[in-house]
N, C-alpha and C positions, 0 to 999 in steps of 0.2 A: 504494500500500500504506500503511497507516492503520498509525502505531507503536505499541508496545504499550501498552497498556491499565495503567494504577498507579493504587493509592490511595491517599489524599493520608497516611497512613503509610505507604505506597512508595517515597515522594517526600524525606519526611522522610528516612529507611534511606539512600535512592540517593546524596544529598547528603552525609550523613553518612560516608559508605564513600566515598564520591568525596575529600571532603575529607582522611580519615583516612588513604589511601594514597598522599595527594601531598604527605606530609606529612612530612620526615624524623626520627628523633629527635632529631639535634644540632640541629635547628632550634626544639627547645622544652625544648632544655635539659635532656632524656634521655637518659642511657648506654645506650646500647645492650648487653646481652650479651653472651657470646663466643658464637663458631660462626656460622656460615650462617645467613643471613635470605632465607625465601623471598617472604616479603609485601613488596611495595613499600608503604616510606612506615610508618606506625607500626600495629603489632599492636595488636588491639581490648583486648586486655589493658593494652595499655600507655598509650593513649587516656582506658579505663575508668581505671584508677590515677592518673592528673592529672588528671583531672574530677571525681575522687571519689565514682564509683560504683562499684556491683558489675560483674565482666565480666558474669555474668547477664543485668543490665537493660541494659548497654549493647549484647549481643547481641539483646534481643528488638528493643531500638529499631532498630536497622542491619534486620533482617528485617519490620519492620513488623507486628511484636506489639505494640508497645507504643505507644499514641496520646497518649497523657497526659504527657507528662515537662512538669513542673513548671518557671518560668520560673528557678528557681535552679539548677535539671539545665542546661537551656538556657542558660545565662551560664556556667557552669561547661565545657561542651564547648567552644562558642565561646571562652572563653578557652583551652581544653587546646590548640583547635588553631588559637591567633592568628587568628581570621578579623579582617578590617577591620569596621569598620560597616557595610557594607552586606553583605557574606557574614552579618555578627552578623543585620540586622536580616533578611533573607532567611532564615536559622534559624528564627528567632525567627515567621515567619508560617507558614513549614511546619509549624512545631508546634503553632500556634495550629490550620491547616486541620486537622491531622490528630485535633486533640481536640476538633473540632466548636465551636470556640465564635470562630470566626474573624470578620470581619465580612462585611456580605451581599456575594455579589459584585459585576464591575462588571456591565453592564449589557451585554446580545451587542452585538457589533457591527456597524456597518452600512457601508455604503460612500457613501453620500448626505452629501455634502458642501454646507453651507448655502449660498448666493448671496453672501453679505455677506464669508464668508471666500474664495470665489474672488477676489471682485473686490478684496482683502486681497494677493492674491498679482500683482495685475497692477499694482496699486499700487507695490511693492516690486521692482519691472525698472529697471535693469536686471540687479539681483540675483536670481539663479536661487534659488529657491522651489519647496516643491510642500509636499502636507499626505499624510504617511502612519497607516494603522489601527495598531493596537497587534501586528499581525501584520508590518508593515513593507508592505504593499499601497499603492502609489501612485495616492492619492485623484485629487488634482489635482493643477496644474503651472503656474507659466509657463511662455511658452516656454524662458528657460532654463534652468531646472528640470528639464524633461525631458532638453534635447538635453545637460546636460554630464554624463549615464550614456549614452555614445556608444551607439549602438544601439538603445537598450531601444524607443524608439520604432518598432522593426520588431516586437517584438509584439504583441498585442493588449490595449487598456488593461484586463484582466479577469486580464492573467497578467505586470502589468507589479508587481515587486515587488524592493524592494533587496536581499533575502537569495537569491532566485533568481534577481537577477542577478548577483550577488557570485560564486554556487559554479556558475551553469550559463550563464552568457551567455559566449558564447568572447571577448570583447572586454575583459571583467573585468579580468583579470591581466596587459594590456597598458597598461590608463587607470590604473591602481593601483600604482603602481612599490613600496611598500609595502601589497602587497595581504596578507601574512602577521597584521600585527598586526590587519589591517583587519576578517578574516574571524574572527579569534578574539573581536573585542568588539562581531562582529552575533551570533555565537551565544551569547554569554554574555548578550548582551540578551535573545534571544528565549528560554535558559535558563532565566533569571529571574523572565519573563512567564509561562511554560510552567509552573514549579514552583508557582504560586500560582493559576494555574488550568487546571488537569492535564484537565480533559474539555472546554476550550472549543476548538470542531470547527474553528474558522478557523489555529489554532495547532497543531493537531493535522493537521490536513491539508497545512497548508506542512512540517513537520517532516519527516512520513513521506515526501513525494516526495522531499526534500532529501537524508535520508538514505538512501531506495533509490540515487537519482540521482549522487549524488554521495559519493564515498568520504571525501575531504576532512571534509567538514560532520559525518560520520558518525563518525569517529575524534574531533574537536572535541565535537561533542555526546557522548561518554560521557565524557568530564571533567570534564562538569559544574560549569564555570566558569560565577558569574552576575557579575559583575562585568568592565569590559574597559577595552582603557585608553585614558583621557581627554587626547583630543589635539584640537584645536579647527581647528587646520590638517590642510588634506590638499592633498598635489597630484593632479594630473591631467595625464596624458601624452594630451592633447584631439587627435584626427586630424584636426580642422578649427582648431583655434586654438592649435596648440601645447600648450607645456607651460603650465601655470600653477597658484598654489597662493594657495587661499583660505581664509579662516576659516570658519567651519561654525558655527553654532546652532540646538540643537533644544529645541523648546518647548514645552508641554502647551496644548490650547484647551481649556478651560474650555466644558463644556455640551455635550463632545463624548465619545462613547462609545469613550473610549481615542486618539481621534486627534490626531495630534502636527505641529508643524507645522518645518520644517526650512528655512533658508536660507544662503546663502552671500555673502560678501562681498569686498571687495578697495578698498587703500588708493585712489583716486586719484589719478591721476598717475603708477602706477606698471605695468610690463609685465603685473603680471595685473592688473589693474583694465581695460586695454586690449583684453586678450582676453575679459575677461568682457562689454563692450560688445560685440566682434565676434560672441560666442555669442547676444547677445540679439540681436542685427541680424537675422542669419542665420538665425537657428533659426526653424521653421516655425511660426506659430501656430496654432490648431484647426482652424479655415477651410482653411489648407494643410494640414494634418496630415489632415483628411476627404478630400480631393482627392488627398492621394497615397496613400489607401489604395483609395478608389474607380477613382482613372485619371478621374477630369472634371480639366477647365483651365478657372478663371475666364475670363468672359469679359474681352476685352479692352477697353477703356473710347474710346467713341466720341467 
């Protein structure tokens, strides 16, 4: 099932209404009223009134009447409701799409991965590596790339993807001992990506399975968080190598249509540097990896 359909003043609105009801008034410095409050997070009146507009225009902006707001409307809301710089600059592009004068987009995406960057990743072993699309699709791999998302290798490399293994692979939330914070800053990623280009079919199709599929992703994505948090270690509770906790880097290629390239590290000499060896040993390369999905056995060497 395909999610619903916005336009890029939809998007603008959703954001804005997302932002505005997680937003308390003691936290921007607003008295609240007497009596009962049934809105969570701050009334569009009261939003409008530190931003320094009308409730009027701030209502048509929230419903997606209104595509134009001016970048001084836009600096004025993102300050009313503290966003950081990237919630600011994330504003600041949905405003741009929705008044048509945004810049061209990127370019679709493909899955075709150059020869020079694979051979990039085999370079880079025994540190586990792979190159994902701007949808999170797991382009390429070493082998231990693949094998330290225990499992994923039992799918098919066409459905092998970090966010559908995050919220649908049953192995997730066993290798992830902080899989909580883990699952809220894949979907503020793909938030982020989503809000800036709302009809590209590769994000729009992982979305809507995610969100049929899974209740989890589904309550996360109406939050509408694009932003998540910046932690460079993760561990990994590994069924074949133990526990271990490495550093993480992800990187943009350059000349590539949104795809990012991701690796993992570990001190030397120390117990996970050790297990990250034992996962490169171990892990099957392509040649095994064909072979165990076929059922042939290399032959044995005479």
């Amino acid at each position: 099932m395909a999610p619903e359909q916005h336009t890029s003043g939809d998007e603008l609105g959703r954001f804005l209404r997302a932002r505005r009801t997680q937003t308390s008034p003691e936290s921007v410095g607003f008295t609240p009223g007497a009596g009962v409050r049934r809105t969570p997070g701050l009334r569009r009146e009261e939003l409008a009134a530190l931003a320094g507009v009308s409730i009027d225009y701030y209502i048509r902006l929230e419903r997606g009447k209104e595509t134009r707001p001016s970048p001084g409307v836009v600096d004025s809301l993102a300050r009313a409701l503290r966003l950081d710089d990237e919630e600011h600059h994330h504003l600041r592009e949905l405003a741009a799409r929705a008044a048509n004068y945004a810049p061209e987009p990127p370019p679709p995406p493909g899955r075709t991965v150059r020869p020079h960057l694979k051979l990039l990743l085999e370079t880079m072993r025994p540190n586990p590596a792979y190159i994902v699309s701007r949808s999170m699709d797991v382009l390429a791999w070493n082998p231990g790339g693949l094998a330290l998302y225990a499992g994923m290798d039992d799918w098919p490399a066409k459905r092998r993807n970090l966010a559908r293994y995050l919220f649908l692979h049953p192995m997730a939330r066993e290798l992830f001992p902080d899989w909580e914070p883990l699952v809220r800053s894949c979907v503020a990623r793909l938030r982020a990506q989503a809000g800036i280009s709302p009809d590209a079919p590769d994000l729009a199709g992982l979305v809507g399975e995610l969100v049929l599929k899974s209740p989890d992703f589904a309550k996360l994505w109406e939050r509408y968080e694009v932003i998540g948090r910046k932690n460079t270690r993760k561990t990994f509770h590994h069924p074949e190598v133990g526990v271990l906790t490495l550093r993480g880097q992800n990187m943009h290629l350059e000349g590539t249509p949104g795809q990012r390239l991701g690796v993992y590290s570990a001190e030397p000499g120390t117990p996970d540097h050790d297990a990250m060896l034992l996962l490169d040993m171990t892990a099957p390369g392509p040649a095994r990896q064909a072979e165990a999905k076929t059922g042939r056995q290399r032959p044995a060497p005479s």
